[in-house]
Each structure stands twice: as C-alpha cells, then as structure tokens.
N, C-alpha and C positions, 0 to 999 in steps of 0.2 A: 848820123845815127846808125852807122853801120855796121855797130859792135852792140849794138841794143840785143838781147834776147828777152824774147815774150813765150809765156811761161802760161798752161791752159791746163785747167781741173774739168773731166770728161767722163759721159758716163758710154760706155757700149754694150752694147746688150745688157746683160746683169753686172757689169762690171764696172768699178769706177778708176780710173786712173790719171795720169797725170804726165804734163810732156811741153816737147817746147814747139810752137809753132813755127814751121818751116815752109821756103817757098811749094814744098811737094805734099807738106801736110801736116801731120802732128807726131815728130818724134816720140816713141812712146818712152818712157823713164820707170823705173821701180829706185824702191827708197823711200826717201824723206826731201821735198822740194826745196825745206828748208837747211838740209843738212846733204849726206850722201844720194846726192841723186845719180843714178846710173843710167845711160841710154840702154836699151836692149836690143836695138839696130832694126826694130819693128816703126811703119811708118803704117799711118791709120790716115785716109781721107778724111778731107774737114767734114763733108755730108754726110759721111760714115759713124758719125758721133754726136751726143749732146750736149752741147756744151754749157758747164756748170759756173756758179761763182768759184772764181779760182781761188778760194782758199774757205774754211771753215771759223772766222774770228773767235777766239775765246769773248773778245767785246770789240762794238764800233765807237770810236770817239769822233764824233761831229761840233767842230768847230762853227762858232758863232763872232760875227765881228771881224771878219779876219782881211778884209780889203779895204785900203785906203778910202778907192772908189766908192766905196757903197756905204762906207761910214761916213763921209762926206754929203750923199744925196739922204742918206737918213737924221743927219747934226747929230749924230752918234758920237760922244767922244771917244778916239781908238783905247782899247782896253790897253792897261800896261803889262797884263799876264793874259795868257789864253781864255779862253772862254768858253767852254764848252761842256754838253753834256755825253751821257752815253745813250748809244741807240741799242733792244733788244738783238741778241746774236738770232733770234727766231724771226727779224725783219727781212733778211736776207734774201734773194732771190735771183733767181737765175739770168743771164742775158736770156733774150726773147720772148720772157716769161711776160704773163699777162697777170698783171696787177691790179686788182679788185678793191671798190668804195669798202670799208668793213661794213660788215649790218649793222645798224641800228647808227649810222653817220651819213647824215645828207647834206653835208656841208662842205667848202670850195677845201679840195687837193690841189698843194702847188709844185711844181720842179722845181731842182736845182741843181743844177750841172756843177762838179767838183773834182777835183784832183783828191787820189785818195791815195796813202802811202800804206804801204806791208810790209809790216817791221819782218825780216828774218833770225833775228838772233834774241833770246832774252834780253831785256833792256831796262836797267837799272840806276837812274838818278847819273844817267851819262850828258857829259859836254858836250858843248853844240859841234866843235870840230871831232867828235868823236862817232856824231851820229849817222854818218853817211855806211859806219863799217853794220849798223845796227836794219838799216832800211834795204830788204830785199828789192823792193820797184816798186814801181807806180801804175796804179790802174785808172780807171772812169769809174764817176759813183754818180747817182742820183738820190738826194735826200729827200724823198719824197716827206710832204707835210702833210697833215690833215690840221688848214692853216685855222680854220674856225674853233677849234678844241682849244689851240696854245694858252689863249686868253678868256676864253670860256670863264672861266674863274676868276673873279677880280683878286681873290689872296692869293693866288698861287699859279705862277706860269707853269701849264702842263709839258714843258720840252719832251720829256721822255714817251708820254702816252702819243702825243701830236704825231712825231716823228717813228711811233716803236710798232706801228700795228705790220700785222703779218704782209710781207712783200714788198714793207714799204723801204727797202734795204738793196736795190739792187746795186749789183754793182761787177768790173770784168769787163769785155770777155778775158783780157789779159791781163796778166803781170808784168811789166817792162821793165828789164833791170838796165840799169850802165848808162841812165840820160840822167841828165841837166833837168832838174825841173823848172827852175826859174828862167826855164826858154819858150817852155809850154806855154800854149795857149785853150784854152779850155772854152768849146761851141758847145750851146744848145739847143735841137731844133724839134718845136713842135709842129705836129701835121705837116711839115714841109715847110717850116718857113724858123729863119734863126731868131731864136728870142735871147739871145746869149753870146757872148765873143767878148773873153775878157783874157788876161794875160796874167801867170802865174806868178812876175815877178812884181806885180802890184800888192802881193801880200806883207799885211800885217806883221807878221811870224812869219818866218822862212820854214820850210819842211823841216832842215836842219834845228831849227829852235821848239818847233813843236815837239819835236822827236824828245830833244834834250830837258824841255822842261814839262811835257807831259810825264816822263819819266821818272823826274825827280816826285812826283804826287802818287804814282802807281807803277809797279812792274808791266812793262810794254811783253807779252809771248810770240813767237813766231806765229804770223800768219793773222795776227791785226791788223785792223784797220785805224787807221786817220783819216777822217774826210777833213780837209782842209778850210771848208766853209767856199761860200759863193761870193759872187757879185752882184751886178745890176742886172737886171732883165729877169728873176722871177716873177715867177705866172701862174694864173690859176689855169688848170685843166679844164674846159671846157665843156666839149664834144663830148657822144655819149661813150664811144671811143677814138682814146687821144696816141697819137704815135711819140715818143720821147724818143730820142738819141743824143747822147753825151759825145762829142766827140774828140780826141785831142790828137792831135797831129804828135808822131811816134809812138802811141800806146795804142789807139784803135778807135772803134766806136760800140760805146752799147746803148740799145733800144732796146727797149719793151714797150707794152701798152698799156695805158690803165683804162679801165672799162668803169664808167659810172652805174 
C-alpha cells in the first residue's frame, strides 16, 4: 500500500483547511480535494491541528444487509438490490469527538464499525466497472444507532431518526485513495477489547456495485458518503463512558467516545 494517499480536513486556529498526511505531517493543499488540489510546500504538525471529518457529505447512505456473514446468523435472506437508508448530514462528527445519549433517549446506543467510500466525482447512473474512476477513497465510519427507537413503532421502522441524531455520524480521520478494498479488514474495539474483525471482501455488494447502483436511484456529489453496512459483533454501549475505535488496516483508526 505504498502508493496509498490519505487525505485530512483540519481546522488551525481560525482556519480550516485541507492536506495529505505525510510521515513529517500534514501537507498543507489549497483548492478543491476533490478537484485542483494544490500542495503549498507548508507542512503543519499533526498536534498542531484539529482534526475534522474529512469531508462535508451533501448525504450519508448507510447500507443495511450487506454481509454474507451476518445475514446468515440473522436467517436474513441476502437482499437482491441494496438496502439502505440515508443518515442526516448534521450527524456528522469529528474523529475524537465526544458523542452524547440525545436528551430525552435513555435507551441502548450500539456501534458499528464500517468501511465507508467518498465518491469524488459527480455520479450518475454509472456501471459498476466504471465506478472506481467515480470513488475518491475510503475511510472508517461508525454508524452509531440509538437501537431502541428503530422499532419503537410497530408501523413503521424509524432508520433514519435511530441512526440521524446529532454526532451520531462519525467518521475519518482519513481519506485513502489507491487501495483494494476487498482486502480490508475492518476492527472494532470497545474500551479495549475487540468486538468486531470482519473482512471486506465478505460483502454483499462490492463498493464497485454500490457505487453503480446507488447511482442509478440518486446523483452520488463529491465528498459523500457510503457506509457499506457491518457485520457480526455489534454491541450496545454500555459504560457510563464508552471508548469506540474503528480500525482498518491502510486507512487508519477513528475513536471517539460516547458518554451516556
């Protein structure tokens, strides 16, 4: 993975900017991440900055159903088209960011560790061998739930309110272009111990296919999200605060905490 570049949205002082992570720090860039990016030959310490969600999604699409594995221990039949809803763009939140129960919900929050893709180019009802030129990289996402809401309702599954409350979107620290996703493997570990270790190429839908036939149903913008859906090993949050980390070996790791 030695052509990979990871790619970090940063605030410094009053400033926000944007740059690629290097062994010495954060290349600084001006532009568009997704278009003309420029280096400005300025390098910024990693502890000299704070680092943001690296992109700002027009929408997040969270995939449901999407491993073999976990529709198997559910008797889930595998969906024959994707499945999923969207999550609010105001769920969003930073790596390290501390993620809060909403008021007036005293009911079990769960993780989910996910492979999450950022389209870079407008994306338009494109074929699946087409969709690699359309997918900027691949980040860490956590779809947090607030799992007692989903079902709250016997008429009506609340996906979007469950999964859309403020913070409950994080996702980052990097963008990673120029890997293989179907090599990843995607960990998740709460307070220090792994509840998660699944493998990318166990999905449902390839990234390639999501990309392609999410597209065909909505214009995909530069700088969305796909979370790819989970596996086995979600978990309620427990503790009164819980440490998450998403980890995937060549993209990075993001933690936060959510605080009950």
């Amino acid at each position: 993975m030695s052509n990979v570049t990871r790619w970090v949205r940063f605030r410094h002082h009053a400033d926000i900017g944007f740059g690629q992570l290097t062994p010495s720090g954060i290349s600084v860039h001006v532009g568009d991440m997704f278009g003309d990016a420029r280096p400005t030959g300025r390098t910024l310490a990693l502890d000299a900055v704070e680092l943001l969600a690296p992109t700002q999604p027009s929408k997040i699409i969270a995939l449901w159903n999407n491993f073999h594995a976990l529709a198997a221990k559910l008797s889930s039949p595998e969906p024959a088209e994707p499945l999923y809803l969207l999550k609010a763009p105001t769920s969003v939140t930073a790596p390290g960011a501390v993620i809060r129960r909403p008021a007036g919900y005293d009911g079990k929050t769960t993780y989910e560790g996910e492979l999450g893709i950022v389209i870079g180019k407008t994306c338009t009802a494109v074929a699946p061998e087409q969709a690699d030129a359309f997918i900027f990289g691949y980040t860490c996402t956590n779809d947090v739930t607030a799992a007692d809401i989903l079902n709250r309702d016997p008429t009506f599954p609340q996906w979007a309110r469950a999964k859309g409350f403020d913070g409950y979107g994080p996702f980052g620290p990097v963008i990673a272009s120029a890997l293989d996703p179907a090599s990843l493997v995607v960990r998740t570990i709460l307070n220090g111990v792994e509840r998660q270790n699944y493998p990318i190429a166990d999905m449902i839908f390839s990234a390639q296919a999501l990309v392609s036939k999410i597209s065909h149903d909505m214009t995909l913008l530069p700088g969305d999200l796909i979370c790819c859906g989970t596996s086995i090993g979600v978990g309620v949050m427990k503790e009164p605060i819980n440490t998450v980390t998403v980890a995937i070996d060549g993209i990075g790791e993001l933690t936060n905490q959510f605080c009950q």
